[in-house]
C-alpha positions in Angstrom: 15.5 -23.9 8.7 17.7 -20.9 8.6 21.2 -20.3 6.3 23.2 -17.7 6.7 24.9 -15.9 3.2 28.0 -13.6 3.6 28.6 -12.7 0.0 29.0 -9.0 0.9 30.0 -6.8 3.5 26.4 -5.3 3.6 24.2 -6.3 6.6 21.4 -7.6 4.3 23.9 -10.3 3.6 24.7 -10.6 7.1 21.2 -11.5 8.4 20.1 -14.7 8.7 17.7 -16.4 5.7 14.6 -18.0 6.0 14.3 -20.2 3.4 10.7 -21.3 2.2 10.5 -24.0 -0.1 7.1 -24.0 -2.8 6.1 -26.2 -5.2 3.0 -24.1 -6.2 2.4 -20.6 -5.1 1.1 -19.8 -1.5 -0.5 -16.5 -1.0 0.0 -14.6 2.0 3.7 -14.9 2.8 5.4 -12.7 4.5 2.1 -11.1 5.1 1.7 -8.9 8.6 -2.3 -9.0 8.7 -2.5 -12.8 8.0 -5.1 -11.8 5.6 -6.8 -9.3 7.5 -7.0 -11.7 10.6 -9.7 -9.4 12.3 -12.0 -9.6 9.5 -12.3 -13.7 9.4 -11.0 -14.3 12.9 -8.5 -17.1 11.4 -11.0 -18.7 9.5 -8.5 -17.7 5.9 -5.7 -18.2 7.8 -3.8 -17.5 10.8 -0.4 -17.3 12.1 0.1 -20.9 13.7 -0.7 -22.8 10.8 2.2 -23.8 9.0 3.4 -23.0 5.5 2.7 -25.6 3.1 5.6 -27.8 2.6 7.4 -26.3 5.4 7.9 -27.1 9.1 7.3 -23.0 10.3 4.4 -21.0 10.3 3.4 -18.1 8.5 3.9 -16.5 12.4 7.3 -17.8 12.6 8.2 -16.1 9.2 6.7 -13.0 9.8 7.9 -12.8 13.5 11.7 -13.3 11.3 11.2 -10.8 9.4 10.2 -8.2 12.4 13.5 -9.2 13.8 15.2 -7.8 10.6 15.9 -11.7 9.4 15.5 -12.1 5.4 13.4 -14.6 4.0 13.8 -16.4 0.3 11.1 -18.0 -1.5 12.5 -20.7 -3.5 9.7 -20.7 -5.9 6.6 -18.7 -7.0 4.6 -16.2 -4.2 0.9 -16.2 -4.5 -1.4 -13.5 -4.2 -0.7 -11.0 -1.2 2.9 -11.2 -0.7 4.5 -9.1 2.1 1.3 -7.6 2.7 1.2 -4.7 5.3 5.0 -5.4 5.5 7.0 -2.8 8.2 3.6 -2.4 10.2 3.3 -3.1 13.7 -0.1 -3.8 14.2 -2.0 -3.5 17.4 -4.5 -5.7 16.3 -1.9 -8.2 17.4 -0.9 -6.0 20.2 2.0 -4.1 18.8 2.4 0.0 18.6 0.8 0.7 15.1 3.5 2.3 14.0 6.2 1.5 10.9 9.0 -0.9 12.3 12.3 -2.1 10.8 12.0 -5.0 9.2 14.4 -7.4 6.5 14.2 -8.3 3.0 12.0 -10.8 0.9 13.8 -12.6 -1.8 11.7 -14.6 -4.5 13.6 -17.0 -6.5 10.5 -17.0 -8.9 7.0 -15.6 -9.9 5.1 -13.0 -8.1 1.2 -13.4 -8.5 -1.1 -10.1 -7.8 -1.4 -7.5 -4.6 2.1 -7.7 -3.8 3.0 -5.5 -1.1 0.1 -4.0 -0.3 0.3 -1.2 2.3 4.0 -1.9 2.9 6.2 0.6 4.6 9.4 -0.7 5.0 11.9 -3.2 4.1 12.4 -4.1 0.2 11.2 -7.1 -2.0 13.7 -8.8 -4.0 12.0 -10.7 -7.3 13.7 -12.9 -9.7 10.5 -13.4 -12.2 7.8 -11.9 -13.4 5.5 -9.9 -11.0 1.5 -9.7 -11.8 -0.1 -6.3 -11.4 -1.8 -4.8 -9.7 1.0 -4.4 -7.5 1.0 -2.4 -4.1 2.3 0.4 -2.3 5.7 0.2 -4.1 8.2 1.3 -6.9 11.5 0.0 -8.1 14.8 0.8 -8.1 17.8 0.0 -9.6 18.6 -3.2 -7.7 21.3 -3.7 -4.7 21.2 -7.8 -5.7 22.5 -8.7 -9.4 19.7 -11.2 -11.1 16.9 -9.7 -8.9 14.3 -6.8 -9.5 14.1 -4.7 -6.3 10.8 -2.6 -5.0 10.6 -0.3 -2.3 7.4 1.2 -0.4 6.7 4.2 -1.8 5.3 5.3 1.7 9.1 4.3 2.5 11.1 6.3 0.5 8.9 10.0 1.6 9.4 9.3 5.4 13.2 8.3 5.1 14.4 9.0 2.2 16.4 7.0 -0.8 19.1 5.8 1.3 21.2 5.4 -1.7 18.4 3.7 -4.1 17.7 5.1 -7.5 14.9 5.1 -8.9 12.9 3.7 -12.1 10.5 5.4 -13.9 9.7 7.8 -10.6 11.7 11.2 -9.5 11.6 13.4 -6.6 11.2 17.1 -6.8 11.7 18.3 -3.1 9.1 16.7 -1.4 6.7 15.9 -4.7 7.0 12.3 -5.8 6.1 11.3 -9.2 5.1 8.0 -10.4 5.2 7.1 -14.3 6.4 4.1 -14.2 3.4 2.4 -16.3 2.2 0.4 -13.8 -1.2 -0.4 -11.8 -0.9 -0.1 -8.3 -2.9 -0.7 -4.9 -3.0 1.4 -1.9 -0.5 3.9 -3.1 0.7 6.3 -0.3 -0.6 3.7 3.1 -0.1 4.9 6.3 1.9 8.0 4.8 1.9 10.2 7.8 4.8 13.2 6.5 3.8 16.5 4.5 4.8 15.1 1.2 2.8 15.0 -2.4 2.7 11.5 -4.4 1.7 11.9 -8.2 0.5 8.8 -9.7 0.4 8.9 -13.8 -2.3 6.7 -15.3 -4.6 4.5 -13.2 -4.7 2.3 -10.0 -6.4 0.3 -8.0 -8.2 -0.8 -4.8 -7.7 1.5 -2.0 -5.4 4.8 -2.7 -4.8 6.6 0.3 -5.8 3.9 2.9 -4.9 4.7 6.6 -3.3 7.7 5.5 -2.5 10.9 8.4 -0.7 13.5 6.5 0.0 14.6 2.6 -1.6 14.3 -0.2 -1.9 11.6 -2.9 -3.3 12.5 -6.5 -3.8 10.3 -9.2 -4.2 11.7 -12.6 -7.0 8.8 -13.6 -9.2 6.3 -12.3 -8.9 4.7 -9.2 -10.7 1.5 -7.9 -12.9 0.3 -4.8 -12.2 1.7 -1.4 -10.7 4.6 -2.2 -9.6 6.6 0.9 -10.3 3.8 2.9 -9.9 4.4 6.5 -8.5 8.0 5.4 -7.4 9.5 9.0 -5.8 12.9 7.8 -4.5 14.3 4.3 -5.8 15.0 1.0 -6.8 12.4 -1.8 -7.4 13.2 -5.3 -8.3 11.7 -8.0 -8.5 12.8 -11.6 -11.5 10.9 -13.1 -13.9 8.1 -11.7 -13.6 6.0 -8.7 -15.2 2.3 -7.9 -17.6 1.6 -5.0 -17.3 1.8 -1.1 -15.0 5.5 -1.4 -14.9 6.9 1.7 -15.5 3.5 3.6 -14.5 4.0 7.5 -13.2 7.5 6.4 -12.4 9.2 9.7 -11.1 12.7 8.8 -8.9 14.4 5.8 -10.5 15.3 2.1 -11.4 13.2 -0.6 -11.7 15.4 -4.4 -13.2 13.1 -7.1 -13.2 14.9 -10.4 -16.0 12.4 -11.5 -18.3 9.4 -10.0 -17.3 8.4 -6.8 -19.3 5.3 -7.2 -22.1 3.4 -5.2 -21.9 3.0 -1.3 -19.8 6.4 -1.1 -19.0 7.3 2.4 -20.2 3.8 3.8 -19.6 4.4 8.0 -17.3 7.4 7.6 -16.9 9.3 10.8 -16.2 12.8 9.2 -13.9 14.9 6.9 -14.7 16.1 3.6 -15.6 14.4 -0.2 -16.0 16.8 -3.0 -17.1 14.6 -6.0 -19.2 15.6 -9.0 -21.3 12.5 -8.8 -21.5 9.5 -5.7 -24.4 7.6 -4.4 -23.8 8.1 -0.6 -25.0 5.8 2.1 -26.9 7.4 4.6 -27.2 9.6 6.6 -24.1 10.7 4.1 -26.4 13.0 1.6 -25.3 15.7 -1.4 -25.1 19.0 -0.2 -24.8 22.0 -1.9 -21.1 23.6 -2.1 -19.9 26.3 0.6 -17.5 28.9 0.2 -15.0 27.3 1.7 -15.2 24.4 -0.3 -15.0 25.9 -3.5 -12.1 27.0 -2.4 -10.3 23.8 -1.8 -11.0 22.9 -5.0 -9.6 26.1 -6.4 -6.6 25.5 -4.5 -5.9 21.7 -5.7 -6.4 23.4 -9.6 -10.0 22.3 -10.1 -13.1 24.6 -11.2 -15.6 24.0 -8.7 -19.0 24.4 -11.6 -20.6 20.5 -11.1 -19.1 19.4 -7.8 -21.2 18.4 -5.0 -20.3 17.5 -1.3 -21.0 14.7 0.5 -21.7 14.7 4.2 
């Protein structure tokens, strides 16, 4: 089951492998929620059953990867790969905090949502990688022959360590993403005073589960936007999808367009500035105060044809 590679002196090399051998791509490996376990109580999946073609379970290689073990794919990954990756969940009775964790190493294709809301370790990819991808950028690659992404969530709470980025830079504690990509639940969890800019457009989920800073896209987003939102500031430049706001709990939401249908769907409380939205109740449009007018001054936005939502 396990191998162990020594080619260099660095402890990524050191760590034991997990090899999982695919003859057509399985979703979900490597991924910490098991598919969002507590939504379908292991109906989807769950972490005893075993990975096609292989005598572990997709427990056994998550539980390796917690204990800072690598894993290779020898093969394609499916849809959801290292999903939630660096989490320790307490739905399964861990802390809920971010965790060290290894490396994932795919020796070929990478089908869609791949790490979504990670926070630590990297992914290592050989092939080609289906957008939209998650909570990650690249950088120039420890590991000659593979691409290598980091969680952008990551890199704000601590720091480069030595990577270099692609298509991203850092000005103090301002992050700025123009790498040309479509991305999913860009800054997860981020729980530091930092700013992520996201050039161009994304996709499900921007700002889920985020505590502190502020993430601004400058263009759409998609569904769930601010999902879970426990603290911070999410912005977003034009229009979002449906269910923005969904289980919001505190922190701001700006839309500088239509927040979409089923805005604010169970959200507990904060604040959603938006110039259009079709709330569920008892979320209803309000007129602007004072003090909201002048968070939108503040995040460079004239306040004429917002509306609040509460």
């Amino acid at each position: 089951m396990f191998k162990i590679f020594g080619r260099k002196s660095d402890d990524k090399w050191e760590r034991e492998f997990l090899e999982i051998e695919v003859t057509e791509p399985v979703d979900c490996l490597g991924d910490f929620t098991f598919n969002f376990h507590w939504q379908h109580k292991g109906e989807k999946l769950d972490p005893s059953w075993k990975i096609p073609g292989n005598d572990f379970t997709f427990g056994e290689s998550v539980e390796h990867l917690k204990r800072n073990g690598n894993i290779r794919i020898n093969g394609d990954a499916g849809h959801r790969l290292a999903s939630s990756m660096g989490v320790d969940l307490q739905y399964f009775g861990g802390t809920g905090k971010d965790m060290d964790v290894g490396d994932i190493y795919v020796e070929g294709n990478v089908d869609t949502r791949m790490g979504i809301s990670m926070t630590r370790g990297s992914i290592f990819v050989k092939g080609k990688i289906k957008e939209p991808m998650g909570n990650l950028v690249e950088v120039i690659s420890d590991v000659k022959g593979y691409r290598q992404f980091r969680s952008i969530t990551d890199i704000l709470t601590n720091g480069l360590d030595g990577s270099k980025l692609i298509g991203c830079q850092i000005i103090g504690r301002k992050f700025i993403i123009d790498d040309g990509t479509v991305k999913d639940t860009i800054g997860a969890r981020l729980d530091v005073e930092a700013e992520i800019v996201k050039k161009g457009d994304v996709d499900l989920s921007t700002g889920i589960l985020m505590r502190k800073g502020t993430v601004r896209i400058n263009g759409n987003a998609g569904k769930n936007t601010g999902a879970l939102l426990n603290g911070g500031t999410v912005i977003i430049g034009g229009n979002t999808d449906d269910f923005t706001a969904i289980d919001m709990i505190k922190g701001t939401i700006i839309v500088n367009g239509n927040a979409g249908k089923f805005l604010a769907a169970n959200k507990k409380n904060g604040t959603i500035l938006a110039k259009k939205g079709s709330p569920i109740p008892p979320t209803e449009e309000k007129t602007l105060l004072s003090s909201d007018q002048q968070i939108l001054i503040a995040h460079g936005f004239n306040p004429h044809g917002f509306k609040k939502y509460e």
